[in-house]
C-alpha positions as CSV (number, residue, x, y, z in Angstrom):
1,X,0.0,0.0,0.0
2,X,1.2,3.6,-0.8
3,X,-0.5,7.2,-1.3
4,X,-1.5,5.9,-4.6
5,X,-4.1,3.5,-2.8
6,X,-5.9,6.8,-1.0
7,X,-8.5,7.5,-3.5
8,X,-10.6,10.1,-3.5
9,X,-8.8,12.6,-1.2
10,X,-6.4,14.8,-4.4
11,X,-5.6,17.6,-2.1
12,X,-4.3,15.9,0.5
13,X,-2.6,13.1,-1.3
14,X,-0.7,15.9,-3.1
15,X,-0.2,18.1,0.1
16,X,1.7,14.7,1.8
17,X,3.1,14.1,-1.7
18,X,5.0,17.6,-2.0
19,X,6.4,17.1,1.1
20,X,7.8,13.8,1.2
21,X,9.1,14.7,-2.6
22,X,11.2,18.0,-0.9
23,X,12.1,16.1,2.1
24,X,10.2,18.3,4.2
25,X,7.8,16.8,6.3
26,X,6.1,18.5,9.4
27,X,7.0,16.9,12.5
28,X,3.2,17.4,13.3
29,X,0.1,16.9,11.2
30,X,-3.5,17.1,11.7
31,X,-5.6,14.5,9.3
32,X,-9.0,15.7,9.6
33,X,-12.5,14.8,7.8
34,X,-15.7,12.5,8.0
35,X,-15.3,9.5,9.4
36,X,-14.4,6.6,6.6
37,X,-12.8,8.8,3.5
38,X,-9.0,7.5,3.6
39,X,-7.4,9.7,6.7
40,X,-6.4,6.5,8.8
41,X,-5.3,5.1,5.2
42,X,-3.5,7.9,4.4
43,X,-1.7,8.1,7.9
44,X,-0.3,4.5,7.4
45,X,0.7,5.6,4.0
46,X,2.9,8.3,5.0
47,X,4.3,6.3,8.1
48,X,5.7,3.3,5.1
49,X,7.2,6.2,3.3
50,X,9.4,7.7,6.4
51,X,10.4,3.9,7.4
52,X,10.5,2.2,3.9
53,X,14.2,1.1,2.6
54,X,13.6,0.3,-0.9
55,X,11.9,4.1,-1.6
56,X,12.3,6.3,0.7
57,X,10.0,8.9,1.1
58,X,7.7,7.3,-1.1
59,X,7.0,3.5,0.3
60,X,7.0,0.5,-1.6
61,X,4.1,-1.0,0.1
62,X,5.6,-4.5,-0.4
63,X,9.0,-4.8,1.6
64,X,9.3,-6.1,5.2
65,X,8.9,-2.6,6.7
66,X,6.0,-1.7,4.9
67,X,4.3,-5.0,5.5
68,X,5.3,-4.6,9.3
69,X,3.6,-1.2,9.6
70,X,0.7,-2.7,8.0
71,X,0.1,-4.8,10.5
72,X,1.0,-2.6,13.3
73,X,3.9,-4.4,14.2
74,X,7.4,-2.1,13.2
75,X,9.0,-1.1,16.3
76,X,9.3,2.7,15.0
77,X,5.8,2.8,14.1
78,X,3.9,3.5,17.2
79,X,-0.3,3.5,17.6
80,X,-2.5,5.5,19.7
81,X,-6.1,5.0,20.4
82,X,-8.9,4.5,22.4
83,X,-8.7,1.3,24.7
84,X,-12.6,0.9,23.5
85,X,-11.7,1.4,20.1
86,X,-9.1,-1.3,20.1
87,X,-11.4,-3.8,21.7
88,X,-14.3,-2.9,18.8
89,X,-11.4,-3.3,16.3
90,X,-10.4,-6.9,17.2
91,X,-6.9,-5.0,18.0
92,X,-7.2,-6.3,22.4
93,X,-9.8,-8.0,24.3
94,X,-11.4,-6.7,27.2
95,X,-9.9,-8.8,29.7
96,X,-6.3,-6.7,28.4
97,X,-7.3,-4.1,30.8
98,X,-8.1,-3.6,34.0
99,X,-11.2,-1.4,34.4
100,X,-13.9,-1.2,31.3
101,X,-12.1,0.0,28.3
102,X,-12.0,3.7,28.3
103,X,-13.6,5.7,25.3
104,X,-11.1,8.5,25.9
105,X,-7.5,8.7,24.9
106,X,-5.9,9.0,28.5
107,X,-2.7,10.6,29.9
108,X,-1.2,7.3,30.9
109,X,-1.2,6.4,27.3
110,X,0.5,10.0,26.0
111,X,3.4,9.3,28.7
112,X,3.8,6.0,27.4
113,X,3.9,7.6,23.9
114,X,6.6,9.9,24.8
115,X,8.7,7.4,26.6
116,X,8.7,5.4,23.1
117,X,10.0,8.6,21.1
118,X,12.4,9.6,23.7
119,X,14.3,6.7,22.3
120,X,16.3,6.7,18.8
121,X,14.9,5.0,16.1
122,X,15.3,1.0,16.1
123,X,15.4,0.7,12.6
124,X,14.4,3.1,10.5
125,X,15.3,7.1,9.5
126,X,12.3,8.5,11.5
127,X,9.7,7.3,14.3
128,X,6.1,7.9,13.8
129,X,3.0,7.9,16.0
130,X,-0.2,7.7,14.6
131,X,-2.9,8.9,16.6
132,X,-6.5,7.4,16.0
133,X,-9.5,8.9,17.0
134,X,-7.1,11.7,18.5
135,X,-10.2,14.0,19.6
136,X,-10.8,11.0,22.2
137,X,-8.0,12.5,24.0
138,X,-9.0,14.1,27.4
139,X,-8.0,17.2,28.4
140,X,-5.1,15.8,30.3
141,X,-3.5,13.9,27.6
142,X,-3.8,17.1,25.4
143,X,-1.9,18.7,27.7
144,X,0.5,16.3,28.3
145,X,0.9,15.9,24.0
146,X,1.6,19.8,23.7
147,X,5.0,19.4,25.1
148,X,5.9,17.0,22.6
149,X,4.4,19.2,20.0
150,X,6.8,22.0,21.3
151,X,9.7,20.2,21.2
152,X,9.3,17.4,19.0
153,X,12.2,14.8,19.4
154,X,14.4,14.5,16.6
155,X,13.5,12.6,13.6
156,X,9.9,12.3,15.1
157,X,6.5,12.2,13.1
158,X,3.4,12.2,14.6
159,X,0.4,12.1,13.1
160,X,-3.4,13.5,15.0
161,X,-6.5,11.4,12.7
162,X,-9.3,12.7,13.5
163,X,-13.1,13.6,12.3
164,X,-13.7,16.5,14.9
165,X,-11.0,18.5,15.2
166,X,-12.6,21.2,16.7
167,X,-12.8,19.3,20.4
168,X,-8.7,19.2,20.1
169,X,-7.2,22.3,21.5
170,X,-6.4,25.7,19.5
171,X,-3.0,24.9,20.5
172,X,-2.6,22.0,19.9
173,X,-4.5,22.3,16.2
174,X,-2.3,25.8,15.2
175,X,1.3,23.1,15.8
176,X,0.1,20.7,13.3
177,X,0.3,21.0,9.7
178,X,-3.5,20.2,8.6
179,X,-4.9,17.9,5.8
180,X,-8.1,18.1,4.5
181,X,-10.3,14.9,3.6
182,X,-13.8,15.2,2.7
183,X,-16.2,12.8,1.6
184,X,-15.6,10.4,-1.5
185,X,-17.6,11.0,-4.5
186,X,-20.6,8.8,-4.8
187,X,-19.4,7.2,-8.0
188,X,-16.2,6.2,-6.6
189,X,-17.7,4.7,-3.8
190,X,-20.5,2.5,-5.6
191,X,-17.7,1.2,-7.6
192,X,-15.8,0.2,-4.6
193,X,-19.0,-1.4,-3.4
194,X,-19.7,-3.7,-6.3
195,X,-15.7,-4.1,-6.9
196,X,-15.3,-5.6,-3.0
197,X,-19.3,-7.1,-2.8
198,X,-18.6,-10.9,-1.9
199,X,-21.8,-11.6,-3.9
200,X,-23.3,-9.5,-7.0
201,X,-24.3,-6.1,-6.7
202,X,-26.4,-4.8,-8.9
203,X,-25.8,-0.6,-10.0
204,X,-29.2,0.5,-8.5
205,X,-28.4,-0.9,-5.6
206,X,-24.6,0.4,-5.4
207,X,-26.1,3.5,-6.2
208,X,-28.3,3.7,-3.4
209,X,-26.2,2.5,-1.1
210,X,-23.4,5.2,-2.0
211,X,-25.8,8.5,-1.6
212,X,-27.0,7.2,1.5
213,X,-23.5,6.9,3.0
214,X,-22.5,10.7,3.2
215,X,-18.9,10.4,1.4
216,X,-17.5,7.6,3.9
217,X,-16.7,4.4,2.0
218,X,-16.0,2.4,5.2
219,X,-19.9,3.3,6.3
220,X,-21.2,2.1,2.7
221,X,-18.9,-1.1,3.6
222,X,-21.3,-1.4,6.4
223,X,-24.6,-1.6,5.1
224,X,-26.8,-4.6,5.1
225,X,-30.3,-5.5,3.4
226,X,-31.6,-5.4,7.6
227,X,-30.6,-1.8,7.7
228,X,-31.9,-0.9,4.4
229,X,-34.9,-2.1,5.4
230,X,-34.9,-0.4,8.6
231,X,-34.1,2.8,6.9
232,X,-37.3,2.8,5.0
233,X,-39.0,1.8,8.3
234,X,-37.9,5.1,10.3
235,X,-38.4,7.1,7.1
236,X,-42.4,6.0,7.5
237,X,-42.4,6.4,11.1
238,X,-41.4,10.1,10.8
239,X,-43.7,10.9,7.9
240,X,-46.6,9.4,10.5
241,X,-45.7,12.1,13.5
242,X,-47.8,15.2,13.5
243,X,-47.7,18.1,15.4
244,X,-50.5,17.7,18.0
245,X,-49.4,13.9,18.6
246,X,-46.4,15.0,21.2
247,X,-46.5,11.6,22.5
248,X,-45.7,10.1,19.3
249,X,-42.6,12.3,19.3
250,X,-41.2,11.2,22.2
251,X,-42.0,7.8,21.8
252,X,-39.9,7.6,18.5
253,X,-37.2,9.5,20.3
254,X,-37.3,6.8,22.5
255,X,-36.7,3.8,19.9
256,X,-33.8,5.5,18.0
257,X,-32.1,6.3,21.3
258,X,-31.4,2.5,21.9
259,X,-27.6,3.7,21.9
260,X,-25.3,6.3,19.9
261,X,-24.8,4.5,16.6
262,X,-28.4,3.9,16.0
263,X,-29.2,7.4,16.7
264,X,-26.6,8.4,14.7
265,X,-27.8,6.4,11.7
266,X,-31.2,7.5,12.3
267,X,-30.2,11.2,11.5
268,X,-28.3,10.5,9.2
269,X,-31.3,8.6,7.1
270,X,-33.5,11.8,8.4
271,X,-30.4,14.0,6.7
272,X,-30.5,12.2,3.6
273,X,-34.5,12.0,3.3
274,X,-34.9,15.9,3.8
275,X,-32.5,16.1,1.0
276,X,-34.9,14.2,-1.0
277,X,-38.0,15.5,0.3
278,X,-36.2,19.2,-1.3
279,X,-35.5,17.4,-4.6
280,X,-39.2,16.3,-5.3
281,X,-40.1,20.2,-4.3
282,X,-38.8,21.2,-7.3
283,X,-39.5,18.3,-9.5
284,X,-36.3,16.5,-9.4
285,X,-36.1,12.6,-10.1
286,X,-32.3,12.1,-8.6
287,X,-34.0,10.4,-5.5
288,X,-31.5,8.3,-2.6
289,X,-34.2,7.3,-1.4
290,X,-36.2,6.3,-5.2
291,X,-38.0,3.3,-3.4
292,X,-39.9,6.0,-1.9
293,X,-40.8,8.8,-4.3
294,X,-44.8,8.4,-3.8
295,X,-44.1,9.8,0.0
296,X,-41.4,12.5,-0.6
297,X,-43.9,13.9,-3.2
298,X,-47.0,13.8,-0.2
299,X,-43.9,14.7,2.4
300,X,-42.8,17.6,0.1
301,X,-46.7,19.2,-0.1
302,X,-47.5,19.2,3.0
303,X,-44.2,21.2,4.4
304,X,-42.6,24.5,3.3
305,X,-39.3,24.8,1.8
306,X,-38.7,27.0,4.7
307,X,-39.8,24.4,7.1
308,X,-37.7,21.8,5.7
309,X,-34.8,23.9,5.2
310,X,-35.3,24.2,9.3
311,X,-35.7,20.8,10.1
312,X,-33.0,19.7,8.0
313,X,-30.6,22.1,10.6
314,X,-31.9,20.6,13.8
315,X,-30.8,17.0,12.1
316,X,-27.5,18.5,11.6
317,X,-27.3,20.2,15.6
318,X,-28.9,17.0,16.7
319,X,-26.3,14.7,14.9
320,X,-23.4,17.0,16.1
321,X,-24.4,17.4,19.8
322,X,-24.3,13.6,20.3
323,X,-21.4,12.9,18.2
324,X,-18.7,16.0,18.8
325,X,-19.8,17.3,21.9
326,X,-20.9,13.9,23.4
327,X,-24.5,15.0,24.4
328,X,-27.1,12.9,26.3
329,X,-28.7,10.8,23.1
330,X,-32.5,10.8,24.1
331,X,-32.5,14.4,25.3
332,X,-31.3,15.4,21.8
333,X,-33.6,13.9,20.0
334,X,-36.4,14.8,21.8
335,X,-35.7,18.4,21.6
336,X,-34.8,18.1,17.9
337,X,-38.5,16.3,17.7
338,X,-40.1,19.1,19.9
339,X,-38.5,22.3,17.9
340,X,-39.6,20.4,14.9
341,X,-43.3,20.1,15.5
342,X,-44.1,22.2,18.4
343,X,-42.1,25.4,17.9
């Protein structure tokens, strides 16, 4: 693997290509976009073309080293991340630590980072850390990260992944040189889909499955026929809410606040369906949702552009309150429901 298997991501590709071509890479950068678009990819990427023998500063993606960081196994190649995320991952089992795996990236784990790059090299030119999920880190471990960010040690890369940057510290965001990833183009990733599909995929399908997946390939990866059919079932249970029916609010707030992911695939399907509910508005056929044109077109005549326009921006305060900011699930959807319908 090598930059030339990020697809999608141009700008930021050719930002880490310019510097690896004039020798000049930032002892600090800052990978950040949607969750699923290449940034962890990317990150790997760049650590094979610091450590790699055969090309330096462009990776082979085949030798020992490579392989090795691949597999997150060179002894100059150090990871960072959640302890929950590692379990979820396959990566450690929860009986690997102590207390129930933590969600944040703690201080205990930064020290032992640091330790690790106070050392020289084993092998290689350069050490790299890569640093997954690195908004997980509380506000101890960003602290304790700034000094290394100060005074990097020598030879030392380290690389901060993450899709909200904005819960990192100013300081810590204005050391690191920042790469932009946004969200894959729809074509790419239906032809990912039916390229990596075990079984036969036919384009509508593909199709569908891309536009729903808001630009992250690994969250089109994800989809199932169950959850296709389970959009479509909390598509019809919103269209069925009315405004003088508050319990009817509440009590769908209620089923999509079983735990974070649902509720954050819930919005999203909400997100996508405005979209199409603003589509049949103006007589447009490009449906995500096409299976359910009939009830976009009754949706779309019974609300204003206005009101949808509105609706579609509590989706989007909902989605980020529970997702960057780590808000109470049900208590966000229920006031995104209330605002909705009663305001």
């Amino acid at each position: 693997m090598s930059l030339r298997d990020v697809l999608g991501q141009p700008r930021a590709v050719d930002a880490l290509r310019s510097a690896l071509e004039k020798r000049q890479v930032h002892h600090a950068w800052l990978f950040m976009g949607p969750e699923g678009v290449g940034k962890e990819l990317a990150g790997v990427a760049l650590a094979q073309a610091l450590v790699c023998p055969e090309q330096p500063f462009e990776g082979c993606g085949v030798c020992a080293a490579c392989a090795r960081v691949g597999k997150r196994s060179h002894p100059d190649v150090t990871w960072v991340m959640p302890e929950a995320e590692q379990v979820e991952r396959g990566l450690a089992g929860r009986s690997d630590f102590t207390n129930t795996p933590s969600r944040d990236i703690r201080i205990e784990q930064i020290r032992k980072l640091q330790e690790r790059l106070a050392f020289r090299a084993l092998e290689a030119p350069h050490k790299v850390a890569l640093l997954v999920s690195a908004h997980a880190m509380n506000a101890n471990a960003q602290n304790a990260l700034l000094k290394t960010l100060e005074e990097p040690p020598r030879d030392t890369v380290l690389v901060l992944i993450s899709s909200a940057p904005d819960k990192l510290l100013p300081t810590i965001r204005s050391r690191c040189t920042r790469a932009h990833f946004g969200p894959l183009p729809e074509a790419l990733i239906a032809s990912e889909l039916k390229a990596r599909a075990k079984k036969d995929l036919d384009d509508a399908l593909a199709a569908q499955v891309a536009a729903m997946s808001s630009g992250s390939l690994a969250r089109a990866l994800s989809f199932n026929p169950a959850a296709l059919a389970r959009r479509r079932e909390q598509i019809e249970a919103f269209e069925q809410l009315r405004a003088d029916d508050a319990s009817g609010w509440l009590a769908l707030a209620e089923a999509w606040a079983g735990d974070r992911e649902t509720a954050e695939a819930a919005l999203e399907v909400l997100r996508v369906w405005f979209h199409d509910v603003a589509v049949s508005q103006v007589g447009g056929d490009r449906l995500v949702n096409a299976d359910l044109r009939e009830l976009a077109l009754e949706a779309g005549a019974r609300v204003s552009p206005a009101r949808l326009q509105r609706r579609a921006g509590l989706v989007d305060e909902a989605k980020n309150a529970i997702t960057a900011r780590n808000g109470q699930v049900r208590l966000q959807l229920e006031r995104m429901f209330v605002e909705m319908f009663a305001a």
